[in-house]
Every structure is written in structure tokens, then in C-alpha cells.
C-alpha positions in Angstrom: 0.0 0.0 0.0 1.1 3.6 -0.5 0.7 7.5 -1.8 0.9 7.4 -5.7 1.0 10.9 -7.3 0.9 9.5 -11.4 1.5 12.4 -13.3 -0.2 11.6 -16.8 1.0 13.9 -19.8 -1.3 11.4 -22.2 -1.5 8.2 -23.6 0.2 6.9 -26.7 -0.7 3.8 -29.1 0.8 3.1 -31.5 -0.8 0.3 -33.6 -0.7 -1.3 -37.1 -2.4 0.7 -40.3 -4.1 -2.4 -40.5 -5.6 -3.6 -37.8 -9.3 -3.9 -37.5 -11.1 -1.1 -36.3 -12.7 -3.1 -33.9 -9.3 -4.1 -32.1 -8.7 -0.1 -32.1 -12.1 0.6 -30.3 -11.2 -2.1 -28.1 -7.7 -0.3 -27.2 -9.2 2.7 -27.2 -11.7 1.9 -24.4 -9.5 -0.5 -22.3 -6.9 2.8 -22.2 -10.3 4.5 -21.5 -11.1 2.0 -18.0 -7.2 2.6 -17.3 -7.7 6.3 -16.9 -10.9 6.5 -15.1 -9.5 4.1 -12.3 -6.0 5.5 -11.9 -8.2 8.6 -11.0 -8.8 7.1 -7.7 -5.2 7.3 -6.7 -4.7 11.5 -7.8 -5.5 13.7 -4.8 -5.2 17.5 -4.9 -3.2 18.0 -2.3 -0.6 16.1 -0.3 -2.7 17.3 2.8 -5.9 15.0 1.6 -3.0 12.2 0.6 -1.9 11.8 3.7 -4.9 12.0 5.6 -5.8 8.3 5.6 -2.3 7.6 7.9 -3.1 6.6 10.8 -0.9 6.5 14.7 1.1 3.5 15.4 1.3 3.2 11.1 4.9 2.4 9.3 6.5 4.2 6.8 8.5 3.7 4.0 9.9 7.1 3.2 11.8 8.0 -0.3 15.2 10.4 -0.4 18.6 10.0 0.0 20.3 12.3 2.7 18.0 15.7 1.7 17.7 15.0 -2.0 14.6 13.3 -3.4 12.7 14.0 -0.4 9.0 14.0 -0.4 8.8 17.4 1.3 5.4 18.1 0.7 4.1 14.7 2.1 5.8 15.2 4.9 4.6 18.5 5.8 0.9 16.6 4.9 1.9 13.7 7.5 3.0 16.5 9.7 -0.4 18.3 9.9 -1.9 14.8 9.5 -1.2 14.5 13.4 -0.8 10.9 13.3 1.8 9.9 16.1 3.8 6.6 17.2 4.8 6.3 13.6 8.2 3.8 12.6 9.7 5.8 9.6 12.2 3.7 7.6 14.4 6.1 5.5 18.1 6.5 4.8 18.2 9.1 7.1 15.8 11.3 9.6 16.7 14.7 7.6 17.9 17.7 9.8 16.3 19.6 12.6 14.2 22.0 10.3 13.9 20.2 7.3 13.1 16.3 5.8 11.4 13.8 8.4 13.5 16.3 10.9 10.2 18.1 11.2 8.2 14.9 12.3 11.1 14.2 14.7 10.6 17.6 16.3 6.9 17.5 16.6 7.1 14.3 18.3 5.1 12.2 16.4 8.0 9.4 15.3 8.3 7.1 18.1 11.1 4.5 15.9 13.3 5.4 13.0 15.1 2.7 10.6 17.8 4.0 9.2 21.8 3.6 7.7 22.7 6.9 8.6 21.9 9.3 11.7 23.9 12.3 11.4 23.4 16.0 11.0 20.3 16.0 13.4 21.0 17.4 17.2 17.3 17.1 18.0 17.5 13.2 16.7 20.6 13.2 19.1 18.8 14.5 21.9 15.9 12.2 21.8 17.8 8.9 21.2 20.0 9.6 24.0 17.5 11.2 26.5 15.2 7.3 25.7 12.2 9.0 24.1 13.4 7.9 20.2 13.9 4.3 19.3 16.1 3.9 16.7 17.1 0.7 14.0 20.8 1.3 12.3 20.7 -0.8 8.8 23.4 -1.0 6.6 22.5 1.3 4.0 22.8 -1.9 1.4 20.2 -4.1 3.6 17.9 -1.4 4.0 17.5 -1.1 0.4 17.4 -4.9 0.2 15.1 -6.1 3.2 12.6 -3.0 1.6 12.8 -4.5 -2.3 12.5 -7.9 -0.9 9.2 -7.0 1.0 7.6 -5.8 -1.9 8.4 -8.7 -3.4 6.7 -11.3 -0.9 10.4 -12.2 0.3 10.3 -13.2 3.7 14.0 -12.6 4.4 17.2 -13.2 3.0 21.1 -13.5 3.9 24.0 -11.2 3.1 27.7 -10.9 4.4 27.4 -7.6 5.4 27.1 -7.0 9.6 28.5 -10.4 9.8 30.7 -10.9 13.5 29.3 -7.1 13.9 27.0 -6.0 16.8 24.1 -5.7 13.8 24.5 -9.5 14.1 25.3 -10.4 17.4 22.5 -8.5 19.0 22.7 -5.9 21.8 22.6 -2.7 20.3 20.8 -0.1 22.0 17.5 0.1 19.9 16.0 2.5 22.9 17.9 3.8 26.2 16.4 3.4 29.5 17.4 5.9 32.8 21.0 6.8 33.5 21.9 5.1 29.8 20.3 2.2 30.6 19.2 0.1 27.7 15.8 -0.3 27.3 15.3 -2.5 24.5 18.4 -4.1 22.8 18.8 -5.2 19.3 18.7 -9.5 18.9 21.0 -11.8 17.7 20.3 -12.9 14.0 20.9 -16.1 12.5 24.0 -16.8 10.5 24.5 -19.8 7.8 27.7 -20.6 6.2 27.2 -20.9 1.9 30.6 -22.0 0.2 32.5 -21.1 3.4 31.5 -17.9 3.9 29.5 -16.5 7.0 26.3 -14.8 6.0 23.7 -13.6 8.3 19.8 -13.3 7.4 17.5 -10.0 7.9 14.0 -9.9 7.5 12.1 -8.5 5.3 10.2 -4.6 5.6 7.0 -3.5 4.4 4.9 -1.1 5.6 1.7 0.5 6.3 2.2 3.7 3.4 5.0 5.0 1.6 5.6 8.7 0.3 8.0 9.1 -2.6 
């Protein structure tokens, strides 16, 4: 399930000089049915896009660092309201900009992601216990997304292997005085051809905004 914004500049056949006018009219209308139900997924605004997501939802959020964001369906998920959301992205953006601004109105309660950085008020919250937080490899966090839409329960890889990703223990969420709270698990490992590899599940989520 997601947020699809198709932008349609028109529909082109191309067909033989010779086929039967029939077969055209029969194009011509299934193109027709096409059209009138991919006007189900067009909204006006990112504001009525985003007003179906709900608290406690995941979500699968486009962009790499602040590039390729989708700005104005975060600022729709922002005045959405919804709260207690797990965002999986490459990164939670900064503290004014990207998912930064769902960060600093409280409403992300986990984050999935390969790279933390640039983001005091992401600092603050994952240190002070009130952010959970996921570190990915930024490979596997691509993967374990792809495989999820394609029904792919899980999958190994090499990468994380003998690392804490792997062994478990990492502080997902701290607890008082730096406590942890909730710590990462182990995963399993299989040896293929005498190398270690170690398997992560698979991600899917409740919307995504690209």
C-alpha cells in the first residue's frame, strides 16, 4: 500500500495501419477504463494524501540524505497529526527540514535507518530514551525493503557479519542513566561455500511517500 501521485502527460498507441477497427475501439476503451480508475489514486493535495495515515502506522519514506525528499508529504503527514509512527528512510533529515520536522513535533516514536547524522534534536531524543532507533546497513535497508515488496520473507547477506548488527545488543532504545531499554537480537548466520552470512528480515509497511 502507498501514496501514488501518477503524473499523466497522455497516452500513446501506437498500432498497425491495418488492424481492425474493432481491435482499435477495443484499445481505445481499455486505455479509457485505465484512466478512469488511476483517478482514484490522484488527490489535490498532499494534505488530503496523507490523511488516511493513521498513529502506530509504518512508513517507508523516499530520499537519500536531503535529496529526493518527499517534502510536501511530509509536511501533509505533519499536519496529519498521526503519532507513534516507525519511519524507515536513509536518514531522519535535519532539525528544520526532511522527516526532521516529524522528529521535532514528536510524532515518530522508531526510526530505521543507515545513517543518523546532522540531526541534534535526533541526538537529543535517542540519547534522553524518548526515540527508538534501528541502524541498517544502507545496502540491507534497500534490500530487506525490495524484498518485502516482493513477498520475500527474508534473506542473507555478508554484510554486519561478527558485527554488533549481528550479534545482538545494540541499544535500539535507552532506559534511565543510559540504561538500555530494548536491545537489538542476535540474528541467525549460515555458512554458503565457506562464507558466514547472516539473514534480515524482510520490511513492508503500512504507506510510503515518494
Amino acid at each position: 500500500p502507498g501514496i501514488v501521485f501518477p503524473r499523466f502527460s497522455g497516452m500513446f498507441l501506437t498500432v498497425p495501419s491495418r488492424v481492425h477497427v474493432t481491435r482499435v475501439a477495443s484499445v481505445r476503451a481499455a486505455a479509457a477504463a485505465m484512466s478512469t480508475s488511476a483517478k482514484g489514486k490522484v488527490y489535490a493535495s498532499a494534505d488530503e494524501a496523507t490523511k488516511d495515515i493513521f498513529s502506530g502506522a509504518t512508513i517507508l519514506a523516499g530520499g537519500f540524505g536531503l535529496c529526493g525528499i518527499p517534502e510536501a508529504l511530509i509536511n501533509g503527514v505533519l499536519k496529519n497529526g498521526a503519532k507513534d509512527l516507525t519511519v524507515v528512510s536513509n536518514n531522519c533529515g535535519v532539525d528544520d527540514f526532511g522527516l526532521g520536522v516529524l522528529l521535532k513535533s514528536r510524532q515518530i516514536k522508531r526510526m530505521v535507518s543507515s545513517y543518523v547524522g546532522e540531526n541534534a534534536e535526533f541526538e537529543r531524543q535517542y540519547l534522553s530514551g524518548e526515540l527508538e532507533v534501528e541502524l541498517v546497513p544502507q545496502g540491507t535497508l534497500a534490500e530487506r525493503v525490495r524484498a518485502g515488496g516482493a513477498g520475500i520473507p527474508a534473506f542473507f547477506t555478508p554484510t554486519a557479519v561478527g558485527t554488533v548488527v549481528q550479534t545482538g545488543g545494540f541499544p535500539i532504545k535507552y532506559g534511565k542513566n543510559m540504561s538500555v531499554a530494548i536491545p537489538s537480537l542476535p540474528k541467525e548466520t549460515r555458512v554458503f561455500n565457506g562464507r558466514a552470512y547472516v539473514m534480515e528480515q524482510a520490511i513492508t509497511g503500512d504507506f510510503s511517500i515518494v
